[in-house]
KOLLUM-413023 format. One record per residue (C-alpha): residue in one letter; x, y, z. Coordinates in steps of 0.2 Angstrom, whole numbers, padded with zeros to 4 digits, always signed. Layout:
AXYZ...
***
This chain:
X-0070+0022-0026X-0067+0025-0042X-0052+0019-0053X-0047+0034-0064X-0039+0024-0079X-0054+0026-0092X-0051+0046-0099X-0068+0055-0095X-0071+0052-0115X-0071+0038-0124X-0056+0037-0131X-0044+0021-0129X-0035+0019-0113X-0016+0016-0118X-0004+0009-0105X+0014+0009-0103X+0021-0003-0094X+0036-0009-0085X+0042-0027-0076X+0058-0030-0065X+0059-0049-0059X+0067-0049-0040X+0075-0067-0036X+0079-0067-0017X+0092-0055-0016X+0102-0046-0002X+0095-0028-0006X+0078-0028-0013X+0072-0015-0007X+0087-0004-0018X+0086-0013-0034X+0065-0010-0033X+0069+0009-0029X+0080+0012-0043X+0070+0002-0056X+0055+0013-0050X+0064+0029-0050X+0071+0028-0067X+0054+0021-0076X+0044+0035-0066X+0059+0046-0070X+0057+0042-0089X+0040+0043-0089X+0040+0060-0082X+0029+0057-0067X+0038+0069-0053X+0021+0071-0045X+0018+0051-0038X+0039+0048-0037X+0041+0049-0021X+0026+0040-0012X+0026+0026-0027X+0043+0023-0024X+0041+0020-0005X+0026+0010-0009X+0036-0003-0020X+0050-0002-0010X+0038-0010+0004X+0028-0022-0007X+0047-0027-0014X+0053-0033+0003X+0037-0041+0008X+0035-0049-0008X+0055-0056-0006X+0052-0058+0014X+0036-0068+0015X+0035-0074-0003X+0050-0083-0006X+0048-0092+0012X+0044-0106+0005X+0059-0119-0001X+0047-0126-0014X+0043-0111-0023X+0059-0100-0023X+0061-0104-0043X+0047-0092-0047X+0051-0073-0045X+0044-0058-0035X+0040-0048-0049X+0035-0029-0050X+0024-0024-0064X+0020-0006-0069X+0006+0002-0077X+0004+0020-0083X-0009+0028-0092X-0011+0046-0096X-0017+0051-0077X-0013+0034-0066X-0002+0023-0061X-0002+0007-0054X+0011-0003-0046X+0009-0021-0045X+0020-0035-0036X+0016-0053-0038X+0025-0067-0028X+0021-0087-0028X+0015-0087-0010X-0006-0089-0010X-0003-0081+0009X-0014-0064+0010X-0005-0050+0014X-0009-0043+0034X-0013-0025+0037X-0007-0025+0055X-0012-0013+0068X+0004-0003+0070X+0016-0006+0084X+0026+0009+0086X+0039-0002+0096X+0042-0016+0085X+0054-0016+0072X+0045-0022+0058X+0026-0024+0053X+0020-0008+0045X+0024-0011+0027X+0008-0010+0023X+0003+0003+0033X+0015+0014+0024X+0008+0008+0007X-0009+0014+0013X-0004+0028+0019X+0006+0034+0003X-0004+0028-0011X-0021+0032-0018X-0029+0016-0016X-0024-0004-0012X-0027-0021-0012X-0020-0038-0017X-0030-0055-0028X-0025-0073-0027X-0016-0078-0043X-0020-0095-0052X-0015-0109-0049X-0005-0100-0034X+0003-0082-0030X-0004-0068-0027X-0002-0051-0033X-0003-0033-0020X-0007-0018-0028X-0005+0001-0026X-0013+0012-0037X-0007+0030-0038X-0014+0048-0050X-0005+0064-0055X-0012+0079-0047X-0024+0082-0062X-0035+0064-0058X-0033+0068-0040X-0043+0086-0043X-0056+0078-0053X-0059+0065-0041X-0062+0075-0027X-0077+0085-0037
***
């Protein structure tokens, strides 16, 4: 699939961008949705709000849950970068664990386990890469109603 960042012409790609650093924290999952809401908020993006909210509301908590399991590592943040160009948006969290994120098979009796199931389901496209020398980011990449039109021609 297609990443819609690059206008159809060839003029310059240019990329807000906004980072909230996450140290294990009682309510991550709060701090990540008002962050979100007020940069989407003040970049005027109402059309992706609501589902890119959710979506870093999930990557957040798994990031704080699974990536800061490790006592060794808990000095380096969960971190939740931002990027918006004229049509897209992509939401990035990066934590120190090197452990892949799991796309479970829902269990519609279990409490937990369908993070990234939601992520999936709300946003456009995702995926996650192994950081240097350890980390990873996950990923969840998002378009305004215009992209999504042209994408579907």
């Amino acid at each position: 699939m297609r990443w819609p960042w690059a206008p159809e012409d060839d003029r310059p790609v240019v990329l807000q961008v906004a980072v909230q650093d996450f140290q294990r924290e009682t309510l991550p999952a709060r701090s990540a949705r008002r962050f979100t809401t007020g940069v989407l908020r003040a970049w005027a993006m109402p059309e992706v709000a609501d589902d890119a909210t959710l979506a870093v509301c999930e990557l957040v908590t798994n990031a704080v849950r699974h990536g800061l399991r490790h006592p060794a590592i808990h000095s380096v943040p969960v971190r939740l970068l931002m990027f918006r160009s004229c049509r897209s948006l992509l939401c990035m969290v990066t934590d120190p664990s090197s452990d892949p994120p799991v796309l479970r098979e829902p269990d519609y009796v279990a409490e937990t386990g369908r993070g990234l199931q939601v992520v999936a389901g709300v946003s456009r496209m995702w995926g996650w890469t192994a950081l240097r020398p350890t980390g990873k980011a996950v990923w969840a990449g998002f378009c305004d109603g215009r992209a999504r039109i042209e994408a579907c021609r």
